[in-house]
MIKE-295633 format. One record per residue (C-alpha): x, y, z. Coordinates in steps of 0.25 Angstrom, whole numbers, plus 5000, padded with zeros to 4 digits. Layout:
<sites>
SITE   east   north     up
SITE      X       Y      Z
...
</sites>
This chain:
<sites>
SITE   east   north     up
SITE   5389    5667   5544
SITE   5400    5675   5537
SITE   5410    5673   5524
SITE   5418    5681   5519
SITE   5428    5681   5506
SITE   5433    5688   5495
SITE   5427    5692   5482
SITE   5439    5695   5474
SITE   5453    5703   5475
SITE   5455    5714   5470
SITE   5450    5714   5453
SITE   5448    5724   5443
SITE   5433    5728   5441
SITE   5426    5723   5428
SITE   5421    5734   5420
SITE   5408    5735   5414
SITE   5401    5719   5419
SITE   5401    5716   5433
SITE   5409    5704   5435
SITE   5410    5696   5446
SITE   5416    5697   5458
SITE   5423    5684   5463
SITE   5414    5672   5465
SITE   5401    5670   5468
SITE   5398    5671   5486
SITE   5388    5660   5490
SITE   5381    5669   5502
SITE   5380    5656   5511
SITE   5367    5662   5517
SITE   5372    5674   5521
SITE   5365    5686   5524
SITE   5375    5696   5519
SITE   5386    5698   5510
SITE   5396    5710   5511
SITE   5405    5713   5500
SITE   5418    5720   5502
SITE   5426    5725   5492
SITE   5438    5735   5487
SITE   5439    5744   5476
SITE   5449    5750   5470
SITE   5446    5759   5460
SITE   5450    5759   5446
SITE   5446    5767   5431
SITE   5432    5763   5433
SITE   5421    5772   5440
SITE   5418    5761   5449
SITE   5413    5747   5455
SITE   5399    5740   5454
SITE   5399    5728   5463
SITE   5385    5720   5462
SITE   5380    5709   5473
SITE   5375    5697   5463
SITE   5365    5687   5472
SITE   5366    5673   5465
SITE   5356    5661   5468
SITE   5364    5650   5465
SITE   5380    5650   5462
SITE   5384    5654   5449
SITE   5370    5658   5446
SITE   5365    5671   5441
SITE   5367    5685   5448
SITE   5357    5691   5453
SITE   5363    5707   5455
SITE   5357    5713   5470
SITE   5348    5724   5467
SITE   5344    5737   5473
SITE   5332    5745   5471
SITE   5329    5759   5465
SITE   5317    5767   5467
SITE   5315    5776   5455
SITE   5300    5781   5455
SITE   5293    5771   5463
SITE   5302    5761   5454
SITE   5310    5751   5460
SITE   5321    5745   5451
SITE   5331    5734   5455
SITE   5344    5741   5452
SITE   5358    5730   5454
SITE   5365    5735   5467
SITE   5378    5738   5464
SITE   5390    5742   5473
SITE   5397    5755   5466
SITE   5410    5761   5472
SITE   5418    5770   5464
SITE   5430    5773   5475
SITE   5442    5762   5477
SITE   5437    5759   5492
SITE   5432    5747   5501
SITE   5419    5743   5500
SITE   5409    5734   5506
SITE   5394    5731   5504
SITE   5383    5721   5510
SITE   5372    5714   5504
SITE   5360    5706   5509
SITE   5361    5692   5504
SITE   5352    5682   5512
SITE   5347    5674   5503
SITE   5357    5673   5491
SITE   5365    5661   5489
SITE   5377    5669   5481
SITE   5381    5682   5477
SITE   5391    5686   5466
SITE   5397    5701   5466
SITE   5399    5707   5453
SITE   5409    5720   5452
SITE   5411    5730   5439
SITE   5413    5743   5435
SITE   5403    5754   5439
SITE   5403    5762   5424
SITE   5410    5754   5415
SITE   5419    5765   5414
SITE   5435    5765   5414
SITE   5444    5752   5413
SITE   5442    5744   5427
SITE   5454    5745   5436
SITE   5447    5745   5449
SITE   5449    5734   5459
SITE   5439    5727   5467
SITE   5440    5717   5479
SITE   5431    5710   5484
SITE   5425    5701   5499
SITE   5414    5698   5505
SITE   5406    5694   5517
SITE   5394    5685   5519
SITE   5386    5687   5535
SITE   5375    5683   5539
</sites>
């Protein structure tokens, strides 16, 4: 099984709240999802891009997580995709199990006035 489709064209990056990217993608029992993207850098720092996992359409986002260690402590951190160069980009995640996934983008520092561009596509396998 594969899809693919696109995300969104080329937009200017929000800011300072992560906004979403497109609509909703039901994962259609997929294993994985790979998202590729373009950015073009702007006068912000960088780009956070976060997988969101959704139990039912329109529901409530559930942000992937990552774990830190920090003396025998682990804490669930939100994974986020961070680039700070114009560039082409691509990242994979696990997803058996999810019904749909929402990808949110925003600046990385809240810094500068956003004029960086992000495009955005995807692939569902397995």
């Amino acid at each position: 099984m594969s899809a693919t489709g696109i995300i969104q064209a080329a937009t200017t990056i929000a800011k300072t709240t992560q906004t979403a990217m497109g609509s909703e993608i039901g994962t259609e029992n997929a294993a994985y999802i790979t998202l590729f993207f373009t950015y073009t850098k702007g006068n912000e720092t960088g780009l956070d891009i976060i997988l969101n996992a959704r139990r039912t359409s329109a529901g409530t986002n559930h942000p992937n997580r990552v774990w830190s260690a920090s003396s025998g402590v682990q804490t669930g951190l939100t994974e986020k995709i961070r680039v700070t160069a114009s560039g082409d980009y691509y990242s994979t995640w696990f997803i058996e199990g999810l019904d749909y996934v929402l990808f949110t983008q925003g600046g990385s520092n809240n810094d500068g006035t956003p004029t960086g561009t992000l495009a955005a596509s995807y692939t569902l396998t397995g």
